[in-house]
C-alpha positions as CSV (number, residue, x, y, z in Angstrom):
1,X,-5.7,-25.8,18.1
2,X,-2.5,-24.9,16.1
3,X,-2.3,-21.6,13.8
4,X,-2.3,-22.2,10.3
5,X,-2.6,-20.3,7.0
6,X,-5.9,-19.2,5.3
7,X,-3.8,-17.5,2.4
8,X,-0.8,-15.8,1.5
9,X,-1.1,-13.3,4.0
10,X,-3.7,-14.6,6.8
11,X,-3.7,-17.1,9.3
12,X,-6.8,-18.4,10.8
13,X,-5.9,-16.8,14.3
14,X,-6.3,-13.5,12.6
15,X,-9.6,-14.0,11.6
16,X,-10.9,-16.0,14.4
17,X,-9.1,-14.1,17.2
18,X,-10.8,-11.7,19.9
19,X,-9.5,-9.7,22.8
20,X,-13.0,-10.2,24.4
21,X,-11.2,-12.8,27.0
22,X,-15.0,-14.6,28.1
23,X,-15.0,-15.5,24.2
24,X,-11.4,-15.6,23.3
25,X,-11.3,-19.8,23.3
26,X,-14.8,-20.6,22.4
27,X,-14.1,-18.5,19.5
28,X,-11.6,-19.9,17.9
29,X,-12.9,-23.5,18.7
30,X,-15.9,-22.6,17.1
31,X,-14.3,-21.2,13.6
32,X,-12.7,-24.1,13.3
33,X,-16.3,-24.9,11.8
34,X,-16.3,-22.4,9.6
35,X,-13.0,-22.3,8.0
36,X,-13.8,-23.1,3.6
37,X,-15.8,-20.0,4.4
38,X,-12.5,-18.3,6.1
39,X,-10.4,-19.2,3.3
40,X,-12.6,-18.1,1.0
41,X,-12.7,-14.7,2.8
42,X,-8.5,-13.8,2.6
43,X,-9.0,-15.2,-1.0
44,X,-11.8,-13.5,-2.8
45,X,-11.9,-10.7,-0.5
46,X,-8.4,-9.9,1.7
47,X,-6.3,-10.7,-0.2
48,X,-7.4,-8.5,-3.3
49,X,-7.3,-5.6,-1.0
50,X,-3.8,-6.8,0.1
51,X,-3.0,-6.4,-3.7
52,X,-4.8,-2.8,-4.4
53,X,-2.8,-0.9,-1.7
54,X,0.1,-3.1,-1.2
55,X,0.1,-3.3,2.5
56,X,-1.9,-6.0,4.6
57,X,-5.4,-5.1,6.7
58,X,-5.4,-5.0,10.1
59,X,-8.3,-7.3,10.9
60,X,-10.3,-5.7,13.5
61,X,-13.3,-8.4,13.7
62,X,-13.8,-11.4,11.3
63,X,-15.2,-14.6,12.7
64,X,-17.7,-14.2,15.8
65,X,-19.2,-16.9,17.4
66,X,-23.0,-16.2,18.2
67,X,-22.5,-15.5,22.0
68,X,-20.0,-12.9,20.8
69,X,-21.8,-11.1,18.2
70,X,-24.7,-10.3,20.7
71,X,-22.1,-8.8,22.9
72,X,-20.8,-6.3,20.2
73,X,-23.9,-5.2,19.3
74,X,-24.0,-6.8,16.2
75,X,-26.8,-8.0,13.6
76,X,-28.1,-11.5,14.8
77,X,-28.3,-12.8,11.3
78,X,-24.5,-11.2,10.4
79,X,-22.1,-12.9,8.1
80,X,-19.2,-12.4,10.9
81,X,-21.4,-15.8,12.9
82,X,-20.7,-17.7,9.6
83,X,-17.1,-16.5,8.8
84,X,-18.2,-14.6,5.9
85,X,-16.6,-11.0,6.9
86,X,-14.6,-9.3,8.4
87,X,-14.0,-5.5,9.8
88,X,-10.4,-3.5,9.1
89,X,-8.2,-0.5,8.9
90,X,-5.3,0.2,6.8
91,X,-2.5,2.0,8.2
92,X,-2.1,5.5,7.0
93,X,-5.1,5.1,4.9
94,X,-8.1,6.7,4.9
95,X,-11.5,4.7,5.3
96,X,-13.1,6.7,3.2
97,X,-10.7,6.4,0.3
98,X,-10.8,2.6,1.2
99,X,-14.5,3.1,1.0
100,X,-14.6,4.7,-2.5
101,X,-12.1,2.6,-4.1
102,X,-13.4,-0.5,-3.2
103,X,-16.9,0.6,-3.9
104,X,-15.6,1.6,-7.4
105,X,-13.7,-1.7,-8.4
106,X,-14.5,-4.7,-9.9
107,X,-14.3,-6.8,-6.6
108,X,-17.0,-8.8,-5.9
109,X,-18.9,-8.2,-2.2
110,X,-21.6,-9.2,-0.1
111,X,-21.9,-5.6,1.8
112,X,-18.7,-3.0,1.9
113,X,-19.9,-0.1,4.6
114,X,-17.6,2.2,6.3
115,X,-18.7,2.0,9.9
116,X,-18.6,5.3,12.3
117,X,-19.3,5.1,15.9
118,X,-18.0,8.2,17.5
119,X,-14.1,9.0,16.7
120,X,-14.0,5.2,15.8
121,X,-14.0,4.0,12.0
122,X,-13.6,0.8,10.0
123,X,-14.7,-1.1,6.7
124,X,-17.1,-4.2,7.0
125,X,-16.3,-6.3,3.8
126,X,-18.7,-9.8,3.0
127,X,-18.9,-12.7,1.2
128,X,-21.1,-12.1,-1.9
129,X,-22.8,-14.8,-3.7
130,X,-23.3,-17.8,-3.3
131,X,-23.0,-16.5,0.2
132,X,-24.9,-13.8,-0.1
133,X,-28.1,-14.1,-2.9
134,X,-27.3,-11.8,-5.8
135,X,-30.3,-9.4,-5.1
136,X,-28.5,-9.0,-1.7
137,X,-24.5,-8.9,-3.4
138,X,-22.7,-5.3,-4.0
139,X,-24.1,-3.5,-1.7
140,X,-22.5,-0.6,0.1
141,X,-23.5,2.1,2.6
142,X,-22.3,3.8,4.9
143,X,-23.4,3.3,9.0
144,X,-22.9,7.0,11.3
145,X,-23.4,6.0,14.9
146,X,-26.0,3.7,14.2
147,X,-27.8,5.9,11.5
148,X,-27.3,4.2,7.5
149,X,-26.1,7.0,5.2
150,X,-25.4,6.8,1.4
151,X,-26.8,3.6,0.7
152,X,-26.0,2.4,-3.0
153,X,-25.9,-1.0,-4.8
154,X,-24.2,-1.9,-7.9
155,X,-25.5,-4.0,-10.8
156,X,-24.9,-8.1,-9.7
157,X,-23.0,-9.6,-12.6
């Protein structure tokens, strides 16, 4: 399957991609499926932060197929199997100021948490609704090896 763009600034290898070689393929196959959600993702979501800082995410984890997820540990019923999120840094930011910020804007989420597992750190940013119900939308928290901290949830519009 050829590359091709999700937005502006993402292409569907960025968000389907994984250096886990027994998955790398299937993967990518497999988002294929789940691409309106994708593109939904760099536009509501990724792209937005592109705009607030300037500078482009470095996608860590977006789209996981089911066989993949289990592998990393993560939740079996997670937006990543659905191509709803997607985990990221910015360069020469903070994740905590990426944390706050985009916990005090007027961007529209699913779940925003700041994941810690030992010296490692990203953000985890979702789909809200209709992805997400609304009693489940704008929530944000923080997750310290494993442990949720500072759990908070904004009013759903």
């Amino acid at each position: 399957m050829n590359d091709f763009e999700l937005s502006k600034n993402f292409s569907f290898y960025e968000l389907a991609k994984t250096d886990n070689k027994n998955f790398a393929e299937s993967n990518i196959i497999e988002a294929a499926i789940y691409k309106d959600a994708l593109y939904n993702l760099c536009a509501d979501i990724l792209e937005r932060v592109y705009d607030m800082y300037a500078k482009k995410p470095l996608i860590t984890s977006a789209f996981r197929c089911a066989d993949l997820n289990k592998v990393l540990g993560g939740a079996p019923n997670s937006q990543h199997i659905k191509g709803e999120a997607a985990d990221f840094i910015l360069e020469e930011v903070s994740n905590e100021e990426i944390f706050l910020r985009l916990r005090n804007s007027n961007l529209f989420y699913g779940q925003l948490i700041w994941e810690k597992f030992g010296a490692s750190s990203w953000i985890h940013i979702s789909l809200g609704y209709p992805y997400r119900t609304k009693t489940r939308s704008l929530e944000s928290f923080i997750i310290e090896d494993g442990a949720v901290k500072d759990f908070g949830k904004k009013q759903c519009l």
